[in-house]
C-alpha positions as a LaTeX table, in Angstrom:
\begin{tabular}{lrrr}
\hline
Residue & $x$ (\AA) & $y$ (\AA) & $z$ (\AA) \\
\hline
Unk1 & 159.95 & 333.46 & 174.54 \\
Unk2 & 158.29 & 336.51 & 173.36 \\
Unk3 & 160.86 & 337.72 & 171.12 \\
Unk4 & 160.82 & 333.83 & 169.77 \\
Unk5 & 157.02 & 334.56 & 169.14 \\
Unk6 & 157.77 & 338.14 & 167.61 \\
Unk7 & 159.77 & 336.51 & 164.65 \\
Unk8 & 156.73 & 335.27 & 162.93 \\
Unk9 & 155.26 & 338.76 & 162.76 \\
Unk10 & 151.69 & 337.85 & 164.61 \\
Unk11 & 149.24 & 340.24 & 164.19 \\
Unk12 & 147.75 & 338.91 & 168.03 \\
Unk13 & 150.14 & 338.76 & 170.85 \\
Unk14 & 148.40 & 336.75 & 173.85 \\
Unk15 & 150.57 & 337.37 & 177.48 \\
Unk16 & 150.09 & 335.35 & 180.23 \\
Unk17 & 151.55 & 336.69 & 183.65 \\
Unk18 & 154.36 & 337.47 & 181.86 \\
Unk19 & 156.15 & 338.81 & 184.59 \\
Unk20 & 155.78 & 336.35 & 186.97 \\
Unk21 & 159.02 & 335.49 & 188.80 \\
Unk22 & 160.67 & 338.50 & 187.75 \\
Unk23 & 162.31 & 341.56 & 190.15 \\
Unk24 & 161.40 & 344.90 & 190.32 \\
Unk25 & 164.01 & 345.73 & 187.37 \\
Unk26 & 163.33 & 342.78 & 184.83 \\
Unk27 & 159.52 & 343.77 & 185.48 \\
Unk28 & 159.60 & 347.34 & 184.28 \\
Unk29 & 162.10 & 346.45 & 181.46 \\
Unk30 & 159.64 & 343.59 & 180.31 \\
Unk31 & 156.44 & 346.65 & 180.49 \\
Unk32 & 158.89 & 348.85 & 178.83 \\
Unk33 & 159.30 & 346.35 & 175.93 \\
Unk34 & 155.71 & 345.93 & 176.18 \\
Unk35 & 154.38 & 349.30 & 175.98 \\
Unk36 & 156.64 & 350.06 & 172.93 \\
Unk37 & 155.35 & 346.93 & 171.17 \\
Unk38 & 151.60 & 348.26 & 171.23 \\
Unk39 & 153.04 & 351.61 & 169.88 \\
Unk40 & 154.95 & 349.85 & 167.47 \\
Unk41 & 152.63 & 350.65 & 163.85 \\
Unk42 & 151.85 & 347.69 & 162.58 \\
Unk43 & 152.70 & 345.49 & 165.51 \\
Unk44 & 150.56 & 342.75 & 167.09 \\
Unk45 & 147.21 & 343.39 & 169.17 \\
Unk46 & 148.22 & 342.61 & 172.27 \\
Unk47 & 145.50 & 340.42 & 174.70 \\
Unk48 & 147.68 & 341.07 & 178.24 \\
Unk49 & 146.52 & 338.62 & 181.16 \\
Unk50 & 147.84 & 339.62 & 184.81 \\
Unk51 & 146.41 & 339.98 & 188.19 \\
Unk52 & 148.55 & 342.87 & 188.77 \\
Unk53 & 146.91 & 345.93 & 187.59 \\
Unk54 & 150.08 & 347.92 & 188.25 \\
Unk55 & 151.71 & 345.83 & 184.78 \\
Unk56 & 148.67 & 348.02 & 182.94 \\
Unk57 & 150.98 & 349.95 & 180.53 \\
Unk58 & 149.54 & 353.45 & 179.19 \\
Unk59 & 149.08 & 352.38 & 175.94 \\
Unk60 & 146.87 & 349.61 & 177.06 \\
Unk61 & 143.13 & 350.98 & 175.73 \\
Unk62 & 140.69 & 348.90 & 177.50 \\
Unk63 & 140.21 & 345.94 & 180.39 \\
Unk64 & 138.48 & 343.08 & 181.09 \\
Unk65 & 137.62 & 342.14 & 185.16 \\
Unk66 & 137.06 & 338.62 & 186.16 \\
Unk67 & 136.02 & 337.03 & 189.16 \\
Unk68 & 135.28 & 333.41 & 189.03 \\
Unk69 & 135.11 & 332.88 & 185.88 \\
Unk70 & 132.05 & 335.71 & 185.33 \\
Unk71 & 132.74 & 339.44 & 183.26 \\
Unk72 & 132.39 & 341.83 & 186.39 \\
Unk73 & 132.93 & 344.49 & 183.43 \\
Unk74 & 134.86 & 345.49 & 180.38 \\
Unk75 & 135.50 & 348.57 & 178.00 \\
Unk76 & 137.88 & 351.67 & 178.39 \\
Unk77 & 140.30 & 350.78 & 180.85 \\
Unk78 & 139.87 & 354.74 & 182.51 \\
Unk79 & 136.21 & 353.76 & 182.82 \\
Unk80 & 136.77 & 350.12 & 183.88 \\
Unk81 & 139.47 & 350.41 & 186.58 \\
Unk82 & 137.60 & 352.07 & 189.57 \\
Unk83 & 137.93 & 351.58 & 193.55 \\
Unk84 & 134.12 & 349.75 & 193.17 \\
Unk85 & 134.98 & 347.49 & 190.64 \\
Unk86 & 138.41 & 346.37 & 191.88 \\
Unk87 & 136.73 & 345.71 & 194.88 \\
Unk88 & 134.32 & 343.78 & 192.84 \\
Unk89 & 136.78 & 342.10 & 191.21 \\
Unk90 & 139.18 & 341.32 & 194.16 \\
Unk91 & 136.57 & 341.24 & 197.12 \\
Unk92 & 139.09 & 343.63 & 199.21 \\
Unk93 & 138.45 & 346.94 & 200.22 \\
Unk94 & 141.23 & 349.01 & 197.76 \\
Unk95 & 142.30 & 352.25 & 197.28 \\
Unk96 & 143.32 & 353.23 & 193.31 \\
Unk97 & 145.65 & 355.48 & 192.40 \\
Unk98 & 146.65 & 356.62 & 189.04 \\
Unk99 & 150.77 & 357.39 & 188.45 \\
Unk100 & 152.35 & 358.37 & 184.84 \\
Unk101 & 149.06 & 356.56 & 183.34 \\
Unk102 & 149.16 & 353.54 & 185.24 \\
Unk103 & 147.03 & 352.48 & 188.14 \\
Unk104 & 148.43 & 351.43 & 191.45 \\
Unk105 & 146.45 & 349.28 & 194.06 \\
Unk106 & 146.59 & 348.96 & 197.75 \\
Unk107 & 144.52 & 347.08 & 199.87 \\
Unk108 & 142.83 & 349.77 & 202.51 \\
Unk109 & 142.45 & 347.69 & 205.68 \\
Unk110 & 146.63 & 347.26 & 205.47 \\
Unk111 & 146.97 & 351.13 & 204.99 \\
Unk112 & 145.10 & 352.22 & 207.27 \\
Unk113 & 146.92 & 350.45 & 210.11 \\
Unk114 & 150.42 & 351.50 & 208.84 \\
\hline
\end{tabular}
């Protein structure tokens, strides 16, 4: 579906969950894909919607947090993505870790008892 939508040359690109239902492999292909797409010059602005913060590809500038339907905050995604506003965001106590640019989440009442 998204290389349907690439044939018209958009100049906005709006993914929803796109990897839902997808394994481990077919995931990081699919960010792959993505993250050369918004380093593509002249390709499409890319709005990327996902409750998976892990699918945040480097290139990705900025995020937006929602919880209920209200902004809980929004700008540069290094500035944005914090332990206190995840936790914010997903009313769970977290623990954020950055990896080759991309943030990873765990939930810290499930770590701390492994």
């Amino acid at each position: 579906m998204i290389a349907r939508a690439l044939m018209s040359a958009p100049r906005l690109l709006i993914l929803d969950e796109p990897c839902n239902g997808l394994d481990i492999y077919s995931k990081e292909e699919l960010l792959s894909t993505i993250e050369g797409l918004t380093t593509t010059p002249g390709g499409p602005t890319i709005v990327y919607v996902s409750h998976h913060i892990e699918e945040i590809v480097p290139s990705i500038s900025h995020a937006l947090l929602l919880n209920s339907g209200s902004v809980i905050a929004k700008g540069d995604k290094k500035t944005i993505l914090t332990e206190t506003l995840l936790e914010k965001t997903f009313r769970l106590p977290i623990l954020l870790e950055w990896e080759n640019d991309r943030p990873w989440l765990r939930i810290k009442s499930l770590v701390e008892k492994v």
